[in-house]
N, C-alpha and C positions, 0 to 999 in steps of 0.2 A: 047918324044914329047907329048903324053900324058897325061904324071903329068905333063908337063909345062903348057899346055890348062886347067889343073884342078887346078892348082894352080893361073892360070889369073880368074878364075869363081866363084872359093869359095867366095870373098869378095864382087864380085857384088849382089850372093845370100844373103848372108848373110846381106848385104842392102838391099834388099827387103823384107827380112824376120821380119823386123824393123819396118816396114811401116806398121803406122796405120790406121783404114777405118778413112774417115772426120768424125771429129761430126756435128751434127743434129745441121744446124742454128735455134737460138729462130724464135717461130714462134708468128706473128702479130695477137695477139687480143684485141677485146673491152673490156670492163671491166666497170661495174656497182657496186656501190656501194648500199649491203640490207639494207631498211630503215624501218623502222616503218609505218605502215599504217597509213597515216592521212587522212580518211575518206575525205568528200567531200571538202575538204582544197584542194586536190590532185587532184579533181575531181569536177572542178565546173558545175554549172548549172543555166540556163537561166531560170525565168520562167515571166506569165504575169497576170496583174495586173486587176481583175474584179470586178465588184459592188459584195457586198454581197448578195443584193436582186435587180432584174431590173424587169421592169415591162412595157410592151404594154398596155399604156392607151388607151383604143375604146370607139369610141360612141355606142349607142345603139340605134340611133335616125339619123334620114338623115335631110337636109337642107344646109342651107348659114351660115357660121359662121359670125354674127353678133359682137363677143366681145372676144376679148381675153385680159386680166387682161394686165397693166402697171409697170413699176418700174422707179424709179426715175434712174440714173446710168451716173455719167460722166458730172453733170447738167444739163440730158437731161433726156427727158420719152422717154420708147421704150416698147412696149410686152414682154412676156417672153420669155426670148430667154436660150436655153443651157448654162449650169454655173450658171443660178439663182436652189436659196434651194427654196423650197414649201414646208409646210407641210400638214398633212394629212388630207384630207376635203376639203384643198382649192380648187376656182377656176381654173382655167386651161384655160375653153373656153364655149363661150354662142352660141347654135346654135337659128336663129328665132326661136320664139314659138308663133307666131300667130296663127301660123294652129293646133298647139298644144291647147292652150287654149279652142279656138274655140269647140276642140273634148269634152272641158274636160265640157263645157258650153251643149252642147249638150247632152254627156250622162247624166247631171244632173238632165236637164230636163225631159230626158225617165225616168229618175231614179224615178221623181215626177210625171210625167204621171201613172208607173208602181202602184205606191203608192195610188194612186185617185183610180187605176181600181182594185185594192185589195178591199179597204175600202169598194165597192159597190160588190162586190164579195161577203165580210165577211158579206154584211147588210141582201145580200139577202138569202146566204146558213140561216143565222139564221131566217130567216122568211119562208125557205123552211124547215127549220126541225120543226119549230112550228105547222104548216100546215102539215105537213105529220105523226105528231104526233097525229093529231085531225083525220085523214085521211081527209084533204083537198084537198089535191092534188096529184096525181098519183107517183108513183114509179119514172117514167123516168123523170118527172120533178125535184122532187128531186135528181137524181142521175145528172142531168143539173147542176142544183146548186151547187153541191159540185163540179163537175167536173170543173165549172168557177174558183170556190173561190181555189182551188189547182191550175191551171196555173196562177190564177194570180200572187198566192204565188212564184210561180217559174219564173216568170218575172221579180218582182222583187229582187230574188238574184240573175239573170242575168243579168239586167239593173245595180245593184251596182257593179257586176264584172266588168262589161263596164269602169264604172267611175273609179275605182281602177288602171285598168290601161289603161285609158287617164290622170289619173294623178300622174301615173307612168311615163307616157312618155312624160309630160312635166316637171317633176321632173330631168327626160335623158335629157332635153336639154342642162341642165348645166353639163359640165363634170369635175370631180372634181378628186384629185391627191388622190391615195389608200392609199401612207405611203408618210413620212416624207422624202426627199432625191434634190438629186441634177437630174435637166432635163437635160437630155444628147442630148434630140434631140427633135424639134420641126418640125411636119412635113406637118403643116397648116398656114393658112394665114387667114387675115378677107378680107371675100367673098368666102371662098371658098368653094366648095357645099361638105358635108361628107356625107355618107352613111352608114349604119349599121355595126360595126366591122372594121371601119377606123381608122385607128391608128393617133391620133393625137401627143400624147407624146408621148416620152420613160424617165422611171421618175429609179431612181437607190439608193437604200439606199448605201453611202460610208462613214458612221461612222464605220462600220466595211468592210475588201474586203477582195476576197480570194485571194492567189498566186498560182497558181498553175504551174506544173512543171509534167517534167515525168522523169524515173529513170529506168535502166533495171533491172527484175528479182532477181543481186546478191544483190542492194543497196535497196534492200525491209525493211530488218533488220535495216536498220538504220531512217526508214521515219516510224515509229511505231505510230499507233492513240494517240496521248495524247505529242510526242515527241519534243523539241522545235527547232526551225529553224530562225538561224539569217538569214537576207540579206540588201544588201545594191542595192542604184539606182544610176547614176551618176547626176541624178537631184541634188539631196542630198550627196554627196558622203561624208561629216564629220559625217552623224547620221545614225544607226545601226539600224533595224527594229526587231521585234521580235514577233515570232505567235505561233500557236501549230496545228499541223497538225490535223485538222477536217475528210478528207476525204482520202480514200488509193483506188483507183480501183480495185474491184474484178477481174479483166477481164484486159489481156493485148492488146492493139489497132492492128485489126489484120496485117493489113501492115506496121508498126514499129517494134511490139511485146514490147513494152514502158508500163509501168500501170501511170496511172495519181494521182498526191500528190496533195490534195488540203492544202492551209493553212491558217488558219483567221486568221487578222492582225488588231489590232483596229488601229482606222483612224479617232480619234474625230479634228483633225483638219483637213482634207481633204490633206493634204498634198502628199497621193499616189493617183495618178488618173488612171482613167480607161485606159488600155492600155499600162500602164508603163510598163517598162523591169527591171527586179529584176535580182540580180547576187547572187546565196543565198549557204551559208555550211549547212549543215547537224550537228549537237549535237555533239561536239567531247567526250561527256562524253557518249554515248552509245556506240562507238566504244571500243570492246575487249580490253586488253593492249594484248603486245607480240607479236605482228601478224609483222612479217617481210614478205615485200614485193619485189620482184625482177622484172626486165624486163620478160614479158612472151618466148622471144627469149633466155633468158638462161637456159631455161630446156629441157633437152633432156630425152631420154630413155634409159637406167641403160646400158651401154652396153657388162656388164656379164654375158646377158641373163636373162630370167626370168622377172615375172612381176616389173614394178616398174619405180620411175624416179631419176636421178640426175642431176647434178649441178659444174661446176668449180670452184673453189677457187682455187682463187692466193696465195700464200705463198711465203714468201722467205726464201730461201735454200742456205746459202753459198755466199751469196751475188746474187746468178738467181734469178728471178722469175719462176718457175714451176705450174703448173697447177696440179693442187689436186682432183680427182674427191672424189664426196659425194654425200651417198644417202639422199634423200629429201622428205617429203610428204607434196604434195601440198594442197593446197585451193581452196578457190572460186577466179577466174577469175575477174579483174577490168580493166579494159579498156584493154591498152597494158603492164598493168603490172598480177602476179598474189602472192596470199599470199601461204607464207611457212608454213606449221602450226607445221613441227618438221626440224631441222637438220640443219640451219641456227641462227645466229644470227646478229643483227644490225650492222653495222661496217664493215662486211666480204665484199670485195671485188669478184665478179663472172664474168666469161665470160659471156657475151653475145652477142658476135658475133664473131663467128668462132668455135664456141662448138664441132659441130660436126665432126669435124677432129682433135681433139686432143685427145690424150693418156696420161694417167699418168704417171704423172711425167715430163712429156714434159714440155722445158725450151721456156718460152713467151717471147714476147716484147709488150709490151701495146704501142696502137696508139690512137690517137684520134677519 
């Protein structure tokens, strides 16, 4: 009975002993292909569009604006208004100047009063030094005389500082443009009363503008003082602009941490105006060659232990796809991506998403 039980059992064992574990279904990952750095191609940037020079025209002089200059425009006269050019010296705005004149008539007059009381100053010291030469007349007499003819001397360079400016400050009533440029902004009218340090223009040289723009910390290297930088506006979107970076921020902005690129763009026909929004790349000729770039999600930590990072690569093995791990040494950081500087090359295929639950050699399935 026995061996008959032993002989029904042998071949069920013997089927079991057959039986392989499952294999490992592929496992579902993303997969990025390493590219080439292309600098701010990769990585655009907004930036905006400012006078080279702006300027807060002020009076220096209070009253009623009586005159502000005309332009023909449209078949019609109208004052200056923003978008007209001015250049340097011109008029701008006329405040009264009666009451100005007036001062300037007045101090002229002290000025010739002061001159009269010299003259009889100057007659008498020299007739008091005659006389006190002879000993005609006492000590304190002449020391009278001299003392006259010295204030009066000082009266009169006080009476012509008067006049200098009384007509200094009818000289202020006309207020005239400092540089050559376009008025951005007009912020008077005639009749309107000004005051000392009123701002009546705002006057902008824009034959040349700067762009400026900010950039973090890793894209420093590429915005170098001297450096060129195309950009384009959707104003203009057929024509390419082109500047050289003048200004780089010592200091990064403390609640961004952003440093500011400035860049001068000539602009002899006004074509870029104040406020424009610029779409600009960075010099693709200062970007390194060789720098291959990946998703910052497919670098993990070496996981053999010990310092260090890697990286998945897909391969095909036999017709699978397997996952290959390799060590890598990274770079600087670019957005959401980061550069390989050894252990990659262009073309290669990597996980990046799902990295860190795979082992080598493990058989993939790429999803989308």
């Amino acid at each position: 009975m026995v061996r008959l039980v032993f002989a029904c059992l042998l071949p069920l064992a013997l089927v079991c002993c057959d039986k392989q574990p499952p294999a490992k279904q592929p496992m579902p990952v993303q997969v990025n292909t390493a590219e080439t750095e292309r600098g701010a191609e990769g990585y655009p940037y907004s930036a905006v569009v400012n006078p080279y020079t702006q300027v807060d025209v002020s009076f220096r002089t209070e009253g009623y604006i009586e005159i502000i200059p005309t332009r023909k425009a449209l078949g019609d006269i109208r004052i200056l208004q923003p978008g007209d050019y001015v250049t340097e010296g011109e008029t701008l705005a006329e405040v009264n100047d009666e009451q100005y004149r007036d001062k300037v008539v007045e101090a002229a007059a002290n000025v010739s009063k002061a001159e009269a009381a010299r003259r009889k100053a100057d007659l008498d010291y020299k007739r008091a030094s005659a006389l006190f030469a002879t000993a005609s007349i006492t000590a304190p007499d002449y020391d009278a005389a001299r003392k006259e003819y010295e204030v009066s001397q000082a009266a009169v360079v006080g009476s012509k500082a008067h006049l200098d400016r009384a007509k200094e400050e009818l000289h202020d009533t006309v207020l005239r443009s400092p540089l050559s440029g376009v008025i951005l902004e007009r912020k008077i009218e005639v009749g309107s009363l000004v005051h000392s340090d009123s701002i009546g223009f705002v006057v902008a040289d824009t034959s040349r503008v700067k762009v400026v723009f900010t950039v973090p910390d890793v894209m420093l290297m590429y915005a170098k003082l001297g450096s060129v930088v195309s950009m384009r506006t959707q104003s203009l979107p057929e024509k390419v602009f082109t500047g050289r970076v003048t200004e780089v921020s010592p200091m990064a902005e403390t609640r961004t941490r952003v440093f500011a690129i400035t860049v001068t763009v000539l602009n002899p026909n006004a074509e870029l105006k104040t406020g424009m929004i610029m779409s600009l790349a960075l010099d693709k000729l200062s970007i390194p060659s060789n720098r291959v770039v990946v998703p910052l999600s497919s670098l993990i930590m070496h996981p053999n232990g010990g310092e260090g990072f890697a990286v998945y690569v897909i391969e095909l093995d036999h017709e699978v796809l397997r996952a290959r791990l390799r060590r890598v040494t990274p770079g600087p950081v670019l957005g959401n991506s980061i550069v390989i500087s050894q252990g990659l090359t262009v073309g290669e295929r990597v996980v990046c998403n799902g990295a860190a639950q795979l082992e080598e050699g493990r058989a993939v399935r790429i999803v989308p």
